[in-house]
C-alpha positions in Angstrom: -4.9 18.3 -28.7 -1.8 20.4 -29.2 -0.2 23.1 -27.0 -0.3 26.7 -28.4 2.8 26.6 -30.6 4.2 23.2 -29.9 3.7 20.2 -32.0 1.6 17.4 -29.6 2.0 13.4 -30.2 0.3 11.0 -28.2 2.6 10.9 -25.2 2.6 14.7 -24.7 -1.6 14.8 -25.0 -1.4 12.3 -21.5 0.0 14.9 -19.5 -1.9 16.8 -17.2 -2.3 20.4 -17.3 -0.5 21.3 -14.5 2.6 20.2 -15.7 2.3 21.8 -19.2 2.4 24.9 -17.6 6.1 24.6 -17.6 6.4 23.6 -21.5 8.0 26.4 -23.8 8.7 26.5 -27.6 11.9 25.3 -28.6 11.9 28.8 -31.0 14.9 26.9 -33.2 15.5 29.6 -35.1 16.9 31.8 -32.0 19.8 29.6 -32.1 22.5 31.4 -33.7 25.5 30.0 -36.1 27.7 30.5 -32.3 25.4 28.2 -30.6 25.7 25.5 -33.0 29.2 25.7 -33.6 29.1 25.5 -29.7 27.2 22.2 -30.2 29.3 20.9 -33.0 32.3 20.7 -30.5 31.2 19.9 -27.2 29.5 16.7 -29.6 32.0 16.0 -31.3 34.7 16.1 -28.7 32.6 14.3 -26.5 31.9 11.2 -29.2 35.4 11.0 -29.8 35.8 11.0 -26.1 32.9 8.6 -24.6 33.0 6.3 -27.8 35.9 4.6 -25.3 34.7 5.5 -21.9 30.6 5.7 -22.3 28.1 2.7 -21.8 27.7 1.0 -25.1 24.6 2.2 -25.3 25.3 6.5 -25.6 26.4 6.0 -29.4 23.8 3.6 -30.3 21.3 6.2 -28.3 22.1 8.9 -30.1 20.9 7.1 -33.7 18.0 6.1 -31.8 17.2 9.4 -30.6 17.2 11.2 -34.0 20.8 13.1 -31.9 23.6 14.2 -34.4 26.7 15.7 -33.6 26.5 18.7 -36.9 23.1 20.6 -35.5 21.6 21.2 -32.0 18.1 18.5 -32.2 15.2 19.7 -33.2 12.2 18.8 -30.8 9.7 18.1 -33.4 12.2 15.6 -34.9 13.3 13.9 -31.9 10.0 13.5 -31.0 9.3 11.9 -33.6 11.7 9.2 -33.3 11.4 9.1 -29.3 7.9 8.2 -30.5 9.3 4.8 -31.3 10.6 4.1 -28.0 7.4 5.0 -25.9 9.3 8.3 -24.8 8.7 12.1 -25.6 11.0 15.3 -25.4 9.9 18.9 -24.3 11.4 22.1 -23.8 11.4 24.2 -20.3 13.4 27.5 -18.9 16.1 26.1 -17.2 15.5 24.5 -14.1 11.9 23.9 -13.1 10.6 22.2 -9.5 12.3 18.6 -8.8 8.7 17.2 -8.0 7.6 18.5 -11.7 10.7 17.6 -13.4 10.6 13.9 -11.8 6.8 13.5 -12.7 7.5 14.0 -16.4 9.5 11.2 -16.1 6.7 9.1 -14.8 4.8 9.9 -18.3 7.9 9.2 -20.2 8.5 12.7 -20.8 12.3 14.0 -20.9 12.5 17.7 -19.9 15.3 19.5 -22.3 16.4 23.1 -20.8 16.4 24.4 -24.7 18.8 27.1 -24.1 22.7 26.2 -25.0 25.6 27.8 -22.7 27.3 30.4 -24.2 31.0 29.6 -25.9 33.6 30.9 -22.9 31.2 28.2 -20.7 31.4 25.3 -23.3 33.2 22.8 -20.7 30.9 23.1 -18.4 27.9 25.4 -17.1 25.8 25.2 -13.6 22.8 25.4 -15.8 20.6 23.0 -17.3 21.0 23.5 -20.8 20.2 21.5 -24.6 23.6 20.0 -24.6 23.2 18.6 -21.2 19.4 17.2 -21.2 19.5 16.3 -25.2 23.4 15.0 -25.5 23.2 13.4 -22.0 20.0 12.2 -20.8 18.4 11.3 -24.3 20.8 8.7 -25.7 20.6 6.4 -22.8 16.8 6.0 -22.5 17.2 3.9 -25.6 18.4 1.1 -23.3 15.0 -0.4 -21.9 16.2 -1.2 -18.5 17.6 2.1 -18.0 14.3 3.7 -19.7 12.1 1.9 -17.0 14.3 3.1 -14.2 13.8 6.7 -15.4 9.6 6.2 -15.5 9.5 4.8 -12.4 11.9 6.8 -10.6 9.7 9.6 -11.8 6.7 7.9 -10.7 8.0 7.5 -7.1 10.2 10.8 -7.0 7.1 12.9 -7.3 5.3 11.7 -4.3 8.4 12.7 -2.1 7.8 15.0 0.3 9.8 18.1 0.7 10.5 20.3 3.2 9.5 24.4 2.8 13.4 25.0 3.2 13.7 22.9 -0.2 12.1 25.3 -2.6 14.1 28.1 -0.8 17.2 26.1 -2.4 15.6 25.3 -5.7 15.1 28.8 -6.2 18.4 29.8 -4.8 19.9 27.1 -7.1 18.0 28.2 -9.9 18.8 32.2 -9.7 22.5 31.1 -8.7 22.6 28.9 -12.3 21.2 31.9 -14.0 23.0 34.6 -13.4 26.5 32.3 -13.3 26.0 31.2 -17.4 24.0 35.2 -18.1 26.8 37.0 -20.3 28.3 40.0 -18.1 26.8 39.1 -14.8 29.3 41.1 -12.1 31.3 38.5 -9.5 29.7 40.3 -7.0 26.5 39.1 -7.4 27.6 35.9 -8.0 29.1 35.8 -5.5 26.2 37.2 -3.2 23.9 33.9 -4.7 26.5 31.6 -4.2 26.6 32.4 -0.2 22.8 32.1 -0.2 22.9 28.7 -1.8 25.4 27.8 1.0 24.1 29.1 3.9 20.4 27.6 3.0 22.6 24.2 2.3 24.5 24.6 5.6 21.1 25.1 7.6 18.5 22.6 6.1 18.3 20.6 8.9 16.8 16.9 8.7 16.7 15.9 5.1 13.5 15.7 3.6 12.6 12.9 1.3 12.9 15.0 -1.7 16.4 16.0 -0.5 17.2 12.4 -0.2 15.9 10.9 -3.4 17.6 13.8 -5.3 20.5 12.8 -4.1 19.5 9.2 -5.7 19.1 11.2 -8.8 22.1 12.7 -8.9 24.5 10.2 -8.4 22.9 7.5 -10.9 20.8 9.6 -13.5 23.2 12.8 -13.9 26.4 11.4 -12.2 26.0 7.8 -12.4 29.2 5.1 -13.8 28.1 1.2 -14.6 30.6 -1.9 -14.4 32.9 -2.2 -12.4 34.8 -0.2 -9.6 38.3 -0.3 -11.9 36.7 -0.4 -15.4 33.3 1.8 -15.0 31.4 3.5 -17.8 30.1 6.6 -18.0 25.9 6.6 -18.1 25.1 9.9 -16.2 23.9 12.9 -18.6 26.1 15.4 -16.0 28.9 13.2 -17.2 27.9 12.5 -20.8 27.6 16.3 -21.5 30.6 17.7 -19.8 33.6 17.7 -21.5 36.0 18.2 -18.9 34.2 16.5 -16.2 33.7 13.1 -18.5 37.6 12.8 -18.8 37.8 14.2 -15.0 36.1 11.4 -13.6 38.1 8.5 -15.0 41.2 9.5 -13.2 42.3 8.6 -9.9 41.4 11.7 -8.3 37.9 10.6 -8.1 37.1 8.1 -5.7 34.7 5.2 -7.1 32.2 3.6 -4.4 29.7 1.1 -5.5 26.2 2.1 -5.6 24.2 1.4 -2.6 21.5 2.9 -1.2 24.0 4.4 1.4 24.3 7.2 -0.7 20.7 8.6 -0.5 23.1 10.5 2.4 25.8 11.7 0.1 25.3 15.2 -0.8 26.5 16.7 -3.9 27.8 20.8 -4.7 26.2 21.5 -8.2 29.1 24.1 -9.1 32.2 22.2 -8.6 33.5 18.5 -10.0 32.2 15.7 -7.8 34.9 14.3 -5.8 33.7 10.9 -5.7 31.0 8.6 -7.7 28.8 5.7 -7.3 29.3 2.7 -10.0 25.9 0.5 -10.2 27.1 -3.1 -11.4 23.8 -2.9 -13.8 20.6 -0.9 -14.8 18.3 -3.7 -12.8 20.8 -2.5 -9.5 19.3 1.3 -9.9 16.0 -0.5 -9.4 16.6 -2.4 -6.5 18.1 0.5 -4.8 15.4 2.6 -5.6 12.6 0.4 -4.4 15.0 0.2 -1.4 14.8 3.8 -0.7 10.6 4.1 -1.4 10.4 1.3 1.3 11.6 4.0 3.8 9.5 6.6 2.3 5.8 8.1 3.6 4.7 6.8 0.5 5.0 3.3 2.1 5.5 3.3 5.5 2.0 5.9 7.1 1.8 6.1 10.4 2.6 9.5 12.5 5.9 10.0 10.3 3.9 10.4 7.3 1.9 13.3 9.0 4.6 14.7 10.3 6.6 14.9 7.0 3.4 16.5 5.5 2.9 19.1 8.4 6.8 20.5 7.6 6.2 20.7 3.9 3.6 23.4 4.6 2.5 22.3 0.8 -0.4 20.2 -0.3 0.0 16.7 0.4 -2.3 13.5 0.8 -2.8 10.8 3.5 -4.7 7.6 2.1 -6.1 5.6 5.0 -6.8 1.8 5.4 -9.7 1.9 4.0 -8.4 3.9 0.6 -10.1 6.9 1.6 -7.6 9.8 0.9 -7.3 13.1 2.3 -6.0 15.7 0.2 -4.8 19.2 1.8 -2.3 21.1 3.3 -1.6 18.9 7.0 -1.2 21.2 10.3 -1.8 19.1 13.3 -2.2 15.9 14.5 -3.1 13.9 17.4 -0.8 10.8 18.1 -1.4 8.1 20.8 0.6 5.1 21.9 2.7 6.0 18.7 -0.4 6.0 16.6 -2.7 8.7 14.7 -5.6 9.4 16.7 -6.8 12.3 14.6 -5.6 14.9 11.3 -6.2 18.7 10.9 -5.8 20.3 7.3 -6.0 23.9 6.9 -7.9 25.5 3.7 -9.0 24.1 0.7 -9.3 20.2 1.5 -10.8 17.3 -1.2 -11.5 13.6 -0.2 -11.1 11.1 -2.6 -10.9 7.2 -3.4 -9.0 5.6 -6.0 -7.5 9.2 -7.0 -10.8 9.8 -8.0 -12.7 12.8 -5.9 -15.7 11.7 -4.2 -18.7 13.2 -5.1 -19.6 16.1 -2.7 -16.3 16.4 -1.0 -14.7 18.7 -3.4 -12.4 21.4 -1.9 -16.3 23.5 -2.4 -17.5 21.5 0.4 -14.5 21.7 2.4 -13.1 25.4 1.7 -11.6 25.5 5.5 -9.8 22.3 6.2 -10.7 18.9 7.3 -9.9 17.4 10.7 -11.3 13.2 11.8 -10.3 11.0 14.4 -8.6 8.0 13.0 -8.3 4.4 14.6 -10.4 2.1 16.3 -13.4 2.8 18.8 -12.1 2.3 22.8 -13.5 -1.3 23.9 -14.1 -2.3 20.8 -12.0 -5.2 19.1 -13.7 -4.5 15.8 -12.7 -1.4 13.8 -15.6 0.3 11.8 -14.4 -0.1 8.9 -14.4 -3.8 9.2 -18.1 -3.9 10.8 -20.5 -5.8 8.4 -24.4 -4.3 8.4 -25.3 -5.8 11.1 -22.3 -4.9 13.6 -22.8 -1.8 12.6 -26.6 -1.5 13.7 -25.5 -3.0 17.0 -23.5 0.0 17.8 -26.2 2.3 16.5 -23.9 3.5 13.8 -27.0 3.8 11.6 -28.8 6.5 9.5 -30.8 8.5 12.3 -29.3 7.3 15.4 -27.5 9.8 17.8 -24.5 8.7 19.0 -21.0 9.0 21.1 -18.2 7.7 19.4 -15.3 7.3 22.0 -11.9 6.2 19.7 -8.8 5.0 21.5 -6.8 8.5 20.7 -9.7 9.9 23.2 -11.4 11.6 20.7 -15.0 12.0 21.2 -17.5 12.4 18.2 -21.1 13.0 19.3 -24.0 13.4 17.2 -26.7 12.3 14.7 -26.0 10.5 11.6 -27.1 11.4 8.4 -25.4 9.1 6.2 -22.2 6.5 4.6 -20.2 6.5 2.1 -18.6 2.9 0.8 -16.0 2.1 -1.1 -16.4 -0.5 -4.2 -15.2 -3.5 -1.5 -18.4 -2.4 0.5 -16.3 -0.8 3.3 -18.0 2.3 5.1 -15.2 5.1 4.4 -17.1 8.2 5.7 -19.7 8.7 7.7 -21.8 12.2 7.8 -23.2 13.6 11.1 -25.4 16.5 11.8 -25.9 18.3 15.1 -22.1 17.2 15.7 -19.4 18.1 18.8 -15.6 17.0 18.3 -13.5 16.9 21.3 -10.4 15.8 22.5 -9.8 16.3 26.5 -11.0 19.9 27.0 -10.4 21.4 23.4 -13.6 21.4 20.9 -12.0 20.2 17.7 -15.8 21.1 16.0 -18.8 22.3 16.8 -22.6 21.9 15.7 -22.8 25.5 14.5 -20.0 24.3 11.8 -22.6 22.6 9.9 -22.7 19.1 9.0 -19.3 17.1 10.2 -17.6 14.2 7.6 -15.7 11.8 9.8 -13.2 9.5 8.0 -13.1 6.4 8.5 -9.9 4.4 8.9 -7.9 2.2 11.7 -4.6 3.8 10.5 -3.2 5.9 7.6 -1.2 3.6 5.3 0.2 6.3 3.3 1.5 10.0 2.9 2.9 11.6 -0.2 3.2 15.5 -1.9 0.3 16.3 -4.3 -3.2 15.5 -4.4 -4.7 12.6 -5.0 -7.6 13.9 -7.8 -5.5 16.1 -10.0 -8.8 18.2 -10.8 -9.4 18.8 -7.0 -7.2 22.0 -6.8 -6.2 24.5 -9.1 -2.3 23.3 -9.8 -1.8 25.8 -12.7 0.0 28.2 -10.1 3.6 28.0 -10.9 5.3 31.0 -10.8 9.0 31.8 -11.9 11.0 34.1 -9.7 13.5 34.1 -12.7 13.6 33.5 -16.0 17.1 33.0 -18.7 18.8 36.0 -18.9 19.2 36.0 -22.5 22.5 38.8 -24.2 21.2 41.4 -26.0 23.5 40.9 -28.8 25.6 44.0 -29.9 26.3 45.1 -33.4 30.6 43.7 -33.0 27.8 39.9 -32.0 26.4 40.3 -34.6 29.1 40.7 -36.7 31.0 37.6 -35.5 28.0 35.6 -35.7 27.5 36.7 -39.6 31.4 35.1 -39.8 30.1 32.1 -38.3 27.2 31.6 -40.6 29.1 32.1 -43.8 31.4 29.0 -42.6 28.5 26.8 -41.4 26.6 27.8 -44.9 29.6 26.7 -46.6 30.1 23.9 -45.1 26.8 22.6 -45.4 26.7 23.2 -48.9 24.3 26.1 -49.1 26.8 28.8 -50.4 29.8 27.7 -51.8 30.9 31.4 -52.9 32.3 32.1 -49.6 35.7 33.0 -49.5 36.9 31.7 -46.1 40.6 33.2 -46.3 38.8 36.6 -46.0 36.6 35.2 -43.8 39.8 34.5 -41.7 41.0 38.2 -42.2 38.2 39.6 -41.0 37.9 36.9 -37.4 42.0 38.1 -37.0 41.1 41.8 -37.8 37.9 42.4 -35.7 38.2 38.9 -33.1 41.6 37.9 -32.5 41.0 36.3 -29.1 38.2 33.7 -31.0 39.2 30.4 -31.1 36.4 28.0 -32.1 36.0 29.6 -35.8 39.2 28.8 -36.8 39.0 25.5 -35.6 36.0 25.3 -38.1 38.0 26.7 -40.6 40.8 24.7 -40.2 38.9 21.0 -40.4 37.7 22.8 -44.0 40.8 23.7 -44.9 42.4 20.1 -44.2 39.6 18.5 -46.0 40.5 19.9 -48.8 44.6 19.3 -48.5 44.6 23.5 -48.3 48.1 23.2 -46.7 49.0 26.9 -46.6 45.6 28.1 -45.2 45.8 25.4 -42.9 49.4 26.2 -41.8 47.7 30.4 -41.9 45.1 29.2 -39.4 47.4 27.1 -36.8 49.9 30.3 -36.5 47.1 31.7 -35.7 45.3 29.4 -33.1 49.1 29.7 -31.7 48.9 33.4 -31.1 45.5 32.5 -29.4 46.7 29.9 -26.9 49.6 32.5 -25.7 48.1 35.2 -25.3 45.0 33.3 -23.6 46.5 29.7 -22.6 43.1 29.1 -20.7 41.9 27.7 -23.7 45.2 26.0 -25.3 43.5 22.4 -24.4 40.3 23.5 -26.0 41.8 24.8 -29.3 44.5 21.6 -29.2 41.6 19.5 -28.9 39.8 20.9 -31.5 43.0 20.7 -34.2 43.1 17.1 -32.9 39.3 15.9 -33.7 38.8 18.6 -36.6 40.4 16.2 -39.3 38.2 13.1 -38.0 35.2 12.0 -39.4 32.5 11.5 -36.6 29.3 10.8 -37.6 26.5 9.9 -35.9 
């Protein structure tokens, strides 16, 4: 199978539909001689930097990951060697939904924001972007306990529940990233999404579990150190793909705690430098803490907190009973007695399922308007349906035909005629069908015969909650809609004609035109773009390859006028002098 202009392997034909809807083509060739010029410093400063300070395994990743520091990755190519490692790269539009993102992870799929940030943001940009996702986050997957911790932080990160107030933030996150790396963007506006991003941060109220386990994310995945609290290494792709922030974080000024699962509660301000970090002593500790944190979670734990978890998200979630029936719909009431669930109410489009697979007749077709069943056991009676053999159950008339009055302890009555059960594979009766049927509760009618035929659930207690359905064919999930998309700069003739200047000196380095003549090259960047910097770095590592003293002596007078007459970037251009007469190769 492949996707409409995207080359497919094995791993990318196992995802599911609804998360393709967020893949985009690389389009490599949009990427001008600028961007990869862009690329060729931030990598090589960066492997000159984390060679010391990065977990052994970022330089041996980046081999393994088909990752050199001379020419932003191709997909297809890294794919291709991913392959070997059981992993697969694809390319999205900047930020996409942190359930999404996280359940690519679970199929071993790393999400890569193709765009690159634009030259003046080349220490760091608040959006997602190639040099972040494929410099950062690809090199260490090649370490297998790292790699693990990814899928199954994915696997468990998806089934987090968030709050409606989250995806207010994601998209205010998202616009705010946007508009901050768009070329031009006034500071008004900026400054306009930056309050919105605070104010929704400053009024979120209780965390949700996806708020939590981002924070998890965060501070191991994009922020995360590994040793020791005086001698850590750098592991997090935030870290590994921000120049200043990668040589930032090994000073004093940020504090270093070790990692524990306290800081699920330690929340982080995407647009500035993190004032403290976590240090895990080892991959396996990410895991422990982890599985830590999913003990605490719906997921794991039922009961009425997994309800009402569900009922704040507003968004389609599932509750899986004791029996393994599962209930798939948005949740928007509940019943609870003696701090147990005595009955659920979905609204709309509801599917029940076992196993994650839908049973038959109980697609969201046969319940278009919601679903709502008592749960727990029948008042009086020790024995809970579900564990009734044959027998038991013909002893309390709970038999094909036979009209009946349920009474459960919640005090919810179901009265009517049976038509039929549904069992699981262990034999256990997980629904039972009535006709003729009244649902009540105290004095409210919770369903009525003229309804049609009634679909109680059976289950002593609901042993699970967790965003998403559990059938991924039960509801249409190809819904996504962006409020926002990259702004990408409609380049101007004088862009144009400084990217041209950038091409001849890439070409000629690479050895495809060799007629150049970069001293008028040179002319022309001091005539036309005397504030440019990063091209006569270029020039100069040419120039001192080949022991051209007096252009090289040409150039540094000039990356001198640069520096005083815009000393924002002095440590960028001394930098560049530094490592521009160093061979780095990976």
């Amino acid at each position: 199978m492949a996707f409409k202009n995207i080359e497919s392997n094995p791993i990318l034909d196992r995802l599911p539909k609804h998360l393709r809807q967020f893949i985009k083509p690389q389009d490599y060739e949009d990427y001008s001689a600028i961007d990869q010029a862009v690329w060729r410093y931030a990598m090589r400063k960066n492997v000159d930097y984390l060679s010391e300070v990065a977990h052994n395994t970022y330089l041996e990743g980046l081999q393994q990951t088909g990752i050199s520091v001379d020419a932003i990755p191709n997909m297809y190519g890294m794919n291709r060697i991913l392959k070997a490692i059981g992993w697969a790269a694809v390319a999205v539009d900047g930020f996409i939904p942190p359930n999404a993102f996280m359940e690519f992870q679970a199929y071993n799929v790393l999400v890569i924001a193709s765009d690159i940030r634009q030259l003046e943001h080349i220490e760091y940009t608040p959006a997602p972007d190639i040099i972040h996702e494929g410099a950062g986050h690809a090199p260490i997957i090649a370490n297998p306990e790292y790699a693990e911790y990814l899928r199954r932080f994915g696997e468990i990160g998806c089934k987090a529940i968030s709050s409606a107030k989250d995806y207010e933030l994601y998209e205010a996150v998202r616009h705010l990233s946007i508009i901050k790396e768009a070329p031009n963007t006034p500071q008004d506006q900026i400054d306009l999404a930056e309050k919105a991003v605070e104010d929704l941060q400053d009024n979120m109220g209780e965390p949700s579990e996806m708020a939590l386990i981002r924070n998890l994310h965060w501070w191991t995945v994009e922020y995360g150190l590994i040793g020791t609290i005086d001698n850590p290494k750098i592991y997090g792709a935030g870290l590994l793909s921000s120049i200043g922030e990668s040589a930032w974080c090994m000073t004093d000024k940020v504090k270093k705690l070790p990692y524990t699962i306290d800081s699920t509660f330690q929340n982080f301000d995407i647009t500035k430098p993190q004032p403290q970090l976590y240090v895990t002593p080892d991959f396996a500790h990410l895991s422990l803490v982890l599985e830590e944190f999913a003990n605490t979670m719906a997921l794991r734990t039922g009961g009425p907190s997994a309800i009402k978890k569900l009922i704040q998200s507003e968004a389609l979630g599932t509750i899986e009973l004791s029996t393994g029936l599962q209930i798939s719909g948005v949740f928007t009431n509940m019943i609870e007695h003696n701090g147990k669930v005595s009955y659920i109410q979905t609204t709309g489009k509801t599917a029940l399922a076992n196993r994650d697979k839908e049973l038959v007749g109980h697609s969201t077709l046969e319940h278009p308007d919601g679903f709502g069943s008592p749960i727990g056991k029948l008042k009086g009676i020790n024995l809970a349906i579900e564990d009734m053999s044959p027998r038991d159950l013909r002893a309390y008339d709970i038999y094909e035909g036979e009209t009946v009055t349920l009474e459960f302890e919640g005090g919810i009555i179901v009265k009517g005629e049976i038509i039929t059960g549904t069992r699981n594979l262990q034999g256990k009766i997980i629904l039972i069908s009535f006709k003729n049927c009244t649902v009540t509760h105290n004095d409210t009618i919770l369903f009525e015969p003229e309804w049609g035929q009634y679909d109680m659930a059976v289950g002593k207690e609901v042993v699970s909650g967790y965003s998403g359905t559990a059938d991924l064919h039960s509801f249409d999930l190809i819904t996504h809609t962006i409020s926002s998309t990259t702004i990408h700069e409609e380049k101007s003739s004088e862009k144009l004609e400084l990217i041209a200047l950038y091409k001849q000196v890439r070409d000629y380095r690479e050895g495809t035109n060799f007629t150049i003549s970069r001293t008028k090259v040179l002319e022309q960047l001091i005539n036309r773009f005397p504030m440019d910097w990063l091209l006569p770095i270029e020039l100069f590592e040419l120039a001192k390859k080949g022991n051209e003293n007096e252009l090289c002596n040409t150039i540094l007078d000039h990356l001198e006028t640069i520096k005083q007459n815009k000393p924002e970037v002095g440590h960028l251009i001394d930098d560049g002098i530094k490592i521009a007469s160093q061979e780095i190769v990976v």
